[in-house]
C-alpha positions as CSV (number, residue, x, y, z in Angstrom):
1,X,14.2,9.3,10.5
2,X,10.6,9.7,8.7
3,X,10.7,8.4,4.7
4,X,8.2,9.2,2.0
5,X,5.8,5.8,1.1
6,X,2.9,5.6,-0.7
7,X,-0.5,3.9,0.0
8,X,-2.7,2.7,-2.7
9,X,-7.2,2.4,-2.0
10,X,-9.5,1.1,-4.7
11,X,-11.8,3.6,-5.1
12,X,-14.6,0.5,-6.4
13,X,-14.2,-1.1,-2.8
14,X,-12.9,1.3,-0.8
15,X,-10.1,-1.1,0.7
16,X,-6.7,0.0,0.7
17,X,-4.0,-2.6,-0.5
18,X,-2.0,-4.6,1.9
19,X,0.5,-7.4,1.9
20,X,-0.9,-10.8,3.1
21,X,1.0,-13.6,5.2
22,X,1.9,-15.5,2.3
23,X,3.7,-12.7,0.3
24,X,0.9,-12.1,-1.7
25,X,-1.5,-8.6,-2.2
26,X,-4.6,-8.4,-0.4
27,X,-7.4,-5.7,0.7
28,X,-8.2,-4.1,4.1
29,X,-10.7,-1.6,4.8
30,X,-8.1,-0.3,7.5
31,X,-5.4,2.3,6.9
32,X,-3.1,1.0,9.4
33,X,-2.9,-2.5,7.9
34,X,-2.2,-0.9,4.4
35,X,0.9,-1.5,2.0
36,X,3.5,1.2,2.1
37,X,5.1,1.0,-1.1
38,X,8.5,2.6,-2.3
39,X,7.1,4.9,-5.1
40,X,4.4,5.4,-7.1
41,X,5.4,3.1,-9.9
42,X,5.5,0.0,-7.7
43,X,2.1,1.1,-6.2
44,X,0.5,1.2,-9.8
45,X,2.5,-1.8,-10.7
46,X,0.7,-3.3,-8.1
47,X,-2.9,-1.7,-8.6
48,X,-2.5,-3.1,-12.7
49,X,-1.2,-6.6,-11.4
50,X,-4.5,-6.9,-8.8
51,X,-7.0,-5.3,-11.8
52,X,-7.7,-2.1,-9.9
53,X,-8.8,0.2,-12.5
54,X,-9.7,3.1,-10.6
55,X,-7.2,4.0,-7.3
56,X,-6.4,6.9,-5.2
57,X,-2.8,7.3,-4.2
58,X,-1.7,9.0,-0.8
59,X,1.4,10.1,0.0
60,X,2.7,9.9,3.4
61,X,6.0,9.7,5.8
62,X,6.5,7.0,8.3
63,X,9.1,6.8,10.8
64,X,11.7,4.4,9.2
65,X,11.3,1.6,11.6
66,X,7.9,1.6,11.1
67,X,8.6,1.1,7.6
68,X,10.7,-1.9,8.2
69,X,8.9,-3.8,10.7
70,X,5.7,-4.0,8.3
71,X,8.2,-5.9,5.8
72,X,8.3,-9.0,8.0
């Protein structure tokens, strides 16, 4: 079963944002390590908490067990 996610990149470093081992929001240059987030209001609550003023949102479907295993 695919589900819709979004994917937030700073457009000032390039880096897409991605979850970090302690539970906190980090940067990656690298697609496949990026944050899928529910909607695009968590994904620009997130780009506003982390002081990314200029971002480019992509929407994309992942298989759902994708999805979930990146949570852990």
């Amino acid at each position: 079963m695919l589900c819709r996610v979004v994917i937030l990149q700073d457009l000032e470093n390039m880096q897409f944002l991605c979850p970090t081992p302690d539970g906190d929001v980090g940067f990656t240059p690298f697609i496949n390590k990026a944050g899928m987030f529910e909607d695009e209001e968590e994904a620009q609550d997130t780009a506003e908490m982390m002081h990314v003023d200029s971002f480019q949102l992509f929407f994309c479907y992942v298989d759902l067990e994708t999805k979930l295993s990146r949570r852990q």
